[in-house]
Phi, psi and omega in degrees: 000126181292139142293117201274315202326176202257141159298333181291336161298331172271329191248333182125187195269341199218045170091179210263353183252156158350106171257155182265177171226118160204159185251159187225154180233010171246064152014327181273300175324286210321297178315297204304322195282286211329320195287310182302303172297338187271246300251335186273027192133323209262082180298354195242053167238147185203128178274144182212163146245111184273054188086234177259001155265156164263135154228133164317145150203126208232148176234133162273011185032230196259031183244070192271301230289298178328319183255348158296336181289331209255310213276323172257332158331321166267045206004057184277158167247124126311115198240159166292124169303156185272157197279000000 
C-alpha cells in the first residue's frame, strides 16, 4: 500500500533531520545566525518571535554540529524542543 501523505506529513512540520531550538535576546543576532543557515544551506529554518526574544527553528538534517556552530556564534542558547 502506497502512502499518500505529504512528506512533511509523514516526518513532521519542519523535516526529517533533527530539529534545533535557539533564542537570541537581540534581533540583530537572530538576522546575522537566520542569514548564515541560508547561505550555508540550511533551508527549514523559521523565525517566531517571543515576547522580548527571537527564536530560530531549524531542522538540521545530518549538519546538527554545523548548525549548532553557527547558531552560538551568534549567541543564540539552544534549548530542547518539546516532546
Amino acid at each position: 500500500m502506497e502512502d499518500k501523505r505529504s512528506p512533511a506529513d509523514r516526518v513532521g512540520r519542519f523535516g526529517a533531520g533533527p530539529t534545533l531550538l535557539a533564542a537570541f535576546g537581540r534581533t540583530e543576532d537572530a538576522a546575522a545566525a537566520l542569514g548564515e543557515l541560508l547561505d550555508a544551506g540550511f533551508i527549514n529554518v523559521e523565525q517566531e518571535v517571543e515576547g522580548g526574544r527571537t527564536v530560530l527553528v531549524l531542522d538540521a538534517g545530518d549538519q546538527q554540529k554545523r548548525a549548532r556552530e553557527i547558531l552560538t556564534a551568534h549567541g543564540g542558547l539552544e534549548f530542547d524542543s518539546p516532546s
